[in-house]
N, C-alpha and C positions, 0 to 999 in steps of 0.2 A: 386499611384500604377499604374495608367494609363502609367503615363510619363515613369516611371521605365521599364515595358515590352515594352513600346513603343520603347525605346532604344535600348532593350536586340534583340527584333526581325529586327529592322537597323540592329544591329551587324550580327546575325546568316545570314539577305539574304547576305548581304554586302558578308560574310566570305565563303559563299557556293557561291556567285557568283565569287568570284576571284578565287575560287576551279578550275573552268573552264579555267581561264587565264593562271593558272600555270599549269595548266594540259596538256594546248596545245589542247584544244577543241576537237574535236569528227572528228573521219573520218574511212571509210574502204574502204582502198585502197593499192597502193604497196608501200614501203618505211614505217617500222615498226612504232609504234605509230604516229602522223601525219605528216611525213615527206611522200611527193608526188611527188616521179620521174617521174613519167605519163607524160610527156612533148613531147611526138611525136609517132607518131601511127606508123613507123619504130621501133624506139626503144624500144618500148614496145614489138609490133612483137616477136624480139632478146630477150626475158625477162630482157628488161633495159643491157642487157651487152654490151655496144654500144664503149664505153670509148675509144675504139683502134679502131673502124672498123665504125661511123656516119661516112655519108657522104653527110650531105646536112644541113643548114643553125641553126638545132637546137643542134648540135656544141657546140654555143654560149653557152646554157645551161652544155651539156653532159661534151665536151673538146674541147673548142675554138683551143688549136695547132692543133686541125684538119682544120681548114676552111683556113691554105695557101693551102691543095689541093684540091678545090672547086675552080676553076677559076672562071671569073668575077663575076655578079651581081646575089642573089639567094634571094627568100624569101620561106618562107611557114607559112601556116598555118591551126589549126587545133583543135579539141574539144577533150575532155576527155569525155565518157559519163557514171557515176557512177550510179548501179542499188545494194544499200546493203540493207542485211537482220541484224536485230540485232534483238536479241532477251534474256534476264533475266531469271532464272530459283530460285527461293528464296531457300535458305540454311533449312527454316524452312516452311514442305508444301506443298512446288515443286511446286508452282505456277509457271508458264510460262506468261513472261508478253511479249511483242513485239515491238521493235519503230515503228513508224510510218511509212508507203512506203513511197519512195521519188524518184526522178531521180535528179542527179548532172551536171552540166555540169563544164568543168574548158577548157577555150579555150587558147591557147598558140598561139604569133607569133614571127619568128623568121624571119629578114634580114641579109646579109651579102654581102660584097664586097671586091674581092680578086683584085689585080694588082702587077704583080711580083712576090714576096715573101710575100708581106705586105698584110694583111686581115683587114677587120674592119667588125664590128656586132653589132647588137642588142637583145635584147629577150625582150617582155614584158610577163609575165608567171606569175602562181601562184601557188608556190612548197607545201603552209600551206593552208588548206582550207577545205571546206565542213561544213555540220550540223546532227545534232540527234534531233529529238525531240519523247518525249515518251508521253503514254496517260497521260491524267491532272489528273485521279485516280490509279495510278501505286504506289506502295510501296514506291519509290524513289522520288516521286513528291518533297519531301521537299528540296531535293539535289540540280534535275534538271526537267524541264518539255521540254526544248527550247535551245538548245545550238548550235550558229554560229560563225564560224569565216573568215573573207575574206583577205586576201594577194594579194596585188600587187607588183612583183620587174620587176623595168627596169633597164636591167642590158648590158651595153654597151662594148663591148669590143677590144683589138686591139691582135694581133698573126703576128706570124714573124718563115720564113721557113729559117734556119741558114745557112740549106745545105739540100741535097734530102735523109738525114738521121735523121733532127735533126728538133724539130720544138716547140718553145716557145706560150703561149698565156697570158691575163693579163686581166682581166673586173672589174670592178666596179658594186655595185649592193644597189641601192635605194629602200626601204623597207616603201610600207605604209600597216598597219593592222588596222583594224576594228575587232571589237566582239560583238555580243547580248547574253543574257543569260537572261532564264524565268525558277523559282520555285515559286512551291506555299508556305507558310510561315500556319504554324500551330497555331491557334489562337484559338484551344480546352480549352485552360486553363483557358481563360475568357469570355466562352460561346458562343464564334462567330463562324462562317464559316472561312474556308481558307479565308488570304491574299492573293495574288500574289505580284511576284516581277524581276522588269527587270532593264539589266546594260546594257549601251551601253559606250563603251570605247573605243580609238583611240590610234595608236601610230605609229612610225617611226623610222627606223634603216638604217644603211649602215654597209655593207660588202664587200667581194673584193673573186675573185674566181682566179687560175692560173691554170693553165694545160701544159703537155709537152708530144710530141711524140719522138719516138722513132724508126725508120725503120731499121730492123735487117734483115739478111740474111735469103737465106731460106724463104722469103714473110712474114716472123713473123712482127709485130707492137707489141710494146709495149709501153704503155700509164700510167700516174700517172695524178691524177689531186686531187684538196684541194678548198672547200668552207668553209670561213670561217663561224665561231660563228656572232649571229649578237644580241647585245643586242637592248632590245625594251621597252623603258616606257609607260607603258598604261595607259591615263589618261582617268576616265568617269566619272558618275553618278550612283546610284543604285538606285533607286526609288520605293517606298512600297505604295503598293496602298491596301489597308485595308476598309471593310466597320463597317459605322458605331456604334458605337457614339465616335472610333476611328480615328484622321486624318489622310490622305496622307501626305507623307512625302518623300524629297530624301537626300541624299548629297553626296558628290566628295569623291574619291576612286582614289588609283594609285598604280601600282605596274612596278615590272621592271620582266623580263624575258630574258632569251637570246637563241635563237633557233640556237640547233647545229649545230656545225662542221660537214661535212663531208669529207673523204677521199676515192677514188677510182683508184685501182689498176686494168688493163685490160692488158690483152693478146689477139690477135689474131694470126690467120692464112689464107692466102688463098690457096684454094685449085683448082685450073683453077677459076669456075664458082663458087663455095663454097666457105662462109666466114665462119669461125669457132671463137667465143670468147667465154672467162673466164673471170669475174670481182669478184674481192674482195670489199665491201664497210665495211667502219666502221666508225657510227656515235659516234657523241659525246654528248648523252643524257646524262651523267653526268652534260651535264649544268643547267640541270633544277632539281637538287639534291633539292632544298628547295627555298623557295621563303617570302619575306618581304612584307607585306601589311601596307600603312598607309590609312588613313582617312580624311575629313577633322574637323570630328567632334572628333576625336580620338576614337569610336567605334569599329571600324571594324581593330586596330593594332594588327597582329597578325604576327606569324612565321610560314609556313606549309611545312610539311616535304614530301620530296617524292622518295627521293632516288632513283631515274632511273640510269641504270648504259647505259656506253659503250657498242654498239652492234656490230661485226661483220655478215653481209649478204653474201650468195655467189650468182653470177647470170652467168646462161651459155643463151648460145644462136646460131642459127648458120640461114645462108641465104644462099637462091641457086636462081641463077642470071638463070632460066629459059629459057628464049630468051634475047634476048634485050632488050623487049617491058614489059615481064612478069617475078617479081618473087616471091618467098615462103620463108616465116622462122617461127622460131617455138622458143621457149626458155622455161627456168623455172628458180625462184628463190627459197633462200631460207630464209626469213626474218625474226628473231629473235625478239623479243618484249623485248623492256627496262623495261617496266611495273613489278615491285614486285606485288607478290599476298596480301601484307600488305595494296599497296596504290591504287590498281585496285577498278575505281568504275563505274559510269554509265558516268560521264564527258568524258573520252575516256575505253571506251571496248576493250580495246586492248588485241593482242594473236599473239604469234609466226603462221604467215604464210606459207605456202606450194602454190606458184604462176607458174600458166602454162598458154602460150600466145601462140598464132600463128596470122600470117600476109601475107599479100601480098602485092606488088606492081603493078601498067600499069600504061604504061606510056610511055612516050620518057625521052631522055635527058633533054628536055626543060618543058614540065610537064608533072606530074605526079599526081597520086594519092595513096595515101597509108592506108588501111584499116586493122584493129586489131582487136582481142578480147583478153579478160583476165579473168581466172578464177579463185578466191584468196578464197584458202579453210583456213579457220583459225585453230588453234588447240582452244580446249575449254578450258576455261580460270576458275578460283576459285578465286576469292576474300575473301580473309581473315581477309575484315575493322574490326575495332574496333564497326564500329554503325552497329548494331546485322542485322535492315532490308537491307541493303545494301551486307549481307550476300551468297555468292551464285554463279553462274556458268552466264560465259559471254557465246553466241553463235554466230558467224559472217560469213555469207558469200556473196560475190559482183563478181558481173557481170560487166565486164568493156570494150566496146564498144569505139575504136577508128578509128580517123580518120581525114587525115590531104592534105595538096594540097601543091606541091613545082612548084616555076616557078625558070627556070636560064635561064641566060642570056649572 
């Protein structure tokens, strides 16, 4: 009898921890469920509509065919700083439960070197990232208590300027991830106290990003750029840690995921001292429709469904080159959530966003400094799980605080 539930609860943390894998972990920030354009406290500034109109070394991320016009040698770099509220509302109650406070940081650096026409670059950056964790006595506990996940890509690139109309770019992008996840594990039915249980799993991808400008009359740019899908096998452990006259236990877990595609569409214009842009984005959360879990014990084999569809975002933005020395911008997005109300739960709380930024720059030529805020009001979100406690209303909103330093040379 022992052995039996001993099994059945491997299976349920195992199955509720890869819940988190395929879920794409936890975060509130810009770039709908955890996708995180945040990558330069300029671009942010513009509400991410940068695609036609960056101009300094984070390119490499935005749209490398920008950095042939960026002459010689540039770096910069810079923090993300994440201040989110989340907050549970139960279907049955109105209980209001809260995660946890936290501050984030997600730091980006970008180089590049221009000679001629010919660009080369780098980014090390972390587009998937952040955590939640909620109190150890929350309704949800048996789901999640602890959910993290970290990304690193170093993504290297080379751009080629055809003509002072036309401008090509091409990167490669090296993909490691990391995840933790902690629930507690219900052991009511054979008289004990809660379990706990935590997974730590690792995996690795490569992807390939392209970008192309476009210089039209009239001061217009117009910009296309495509990062690809990047699949990722996540190999860990789940480990149940149970008190007695029960044993500790773990074993090996894997699954595959593939974090999407994006495409971005941008327009600018200049206006003297004024830059004006429009960006269309549209990912490709369809990749993460459903996802395979094996085991190494074959417990934890399951299928889980999640149907996220394709999102289209829109982002404006505009910048006024004040003097030389100083200038202002302001933007807003509007980012759509892949998340169905069927499969929304507390692993990512996600909700169609309503995002407003402003920024500034000082500085010279040679450096500068570029300082942001961002204010991501979520819309509130209904979960309509099938597990009745999970039942209920998501609430999110983050504070987002940036801030970055460019040298050229």
């Amino acid at each position: 009898m022992l052995f039996t539930y001993h099994k059945t609860g491997v299976k349920t943390i195992i199955g509720n921890i890869i819940v988190l894998l395929l879920l794409g972990m936890a975060g509130e920030v810009s770039g709908a469920a955890f996708l995180i354009y945040n990558q330069d406290a300029r671009a942010n500034g513009m509400g991410m509509a940068v695609v036609s109109s960056i101009n300094n070394p984070s390119a490499v991320f935005y749209n490398p065919a920008q950095l042939p016009y960026q002459k010689g040698f540039g770096g910069s770099a810079g923090d993300t700083i994440i201040v989110p509220t989340t907050y549970f509302k139960e279907y049955r109650g109105g209980r209001k439960t809260y995660a946890k406070a936290a501050i984030h940081h997600l730091p980006a650096v970008f180089l590049k070197y221009t000679k001629g026409d010919l660009s080369f670059g780098v980014g090390i950056f972390s587009p998937f990232g952040l955590s939640t964790e909620w109190p150890d006595n929350w309704t949800g506990r048996y789901v999640i208590t602890f959910a993290e996940i970290k990304t690193t890509f170093v993504n290297p690139v080379i751009a080629y300027r055809v003509s002072d109309y036309l401008s090509f770019g091409f990167g490669i992008s090296h993909v490691q991830s990391s995840v933790t996840m902690k629930n507690a594990v219900n052991l009511s039915a054979i008289g004990l106290s809660d379990g706990n249980a935590r997974l730590r799993g690792e995996g690795e991808g490569i992807g390939y990003n392209v970008g192309c400008t476009f210089t039209l009359p009239a001061k217009f740019t117009l910009s296309l750029t495509y990062r690809s899908a990047i699949p990722i096998r996540y190999d860990g452990k789940a480990t149940l840690h149970i008190p007695p006259p029960l044993a500790s236990s773990a074993t090996g877990v894997s699954t595959k995921i593939t974090l999407p595609s994006l495409a971005v569409f941008g327009v600018a214009k200049d206006i003297g001292p004024l830059t004006i842009e429009g960006d269309i984005l549209y990912t490709g959360w369809s990749s993460l429709r459903g996802y395979r879990v094996t085991s190494a014990n074959g417990t934890a084999d399951a299928y889980y469904g999640k149907n996220w569809r394709n999102t289209p975002s829109i982002a404006f933005g505009l910048n006024y080159q004040w003097t030389k020395h100083f200038g202002i911008r302001g933007g807003y997005m509007y980012d759509r959530t892949p998340v169905p109300a069927q499969t929304l739960g507390p692993e990512l709380p996600d909700a169609t966003r309503n995002i407003f930024t402003i920024g500034a720059t000082l500085g010279s030529d040679r450096l500068k400094v570029d300082i942001g805020y961002q204010a991501t009001f979520f819309e509130r979100a209904e979960s309509t799980r099938s597990i009745v406690p999970l039942r209920g209303t998501y609430g999110n909103f983050a504070h987002l605080i940036f801030v970055s330093v460019t040298y050229n040379r």
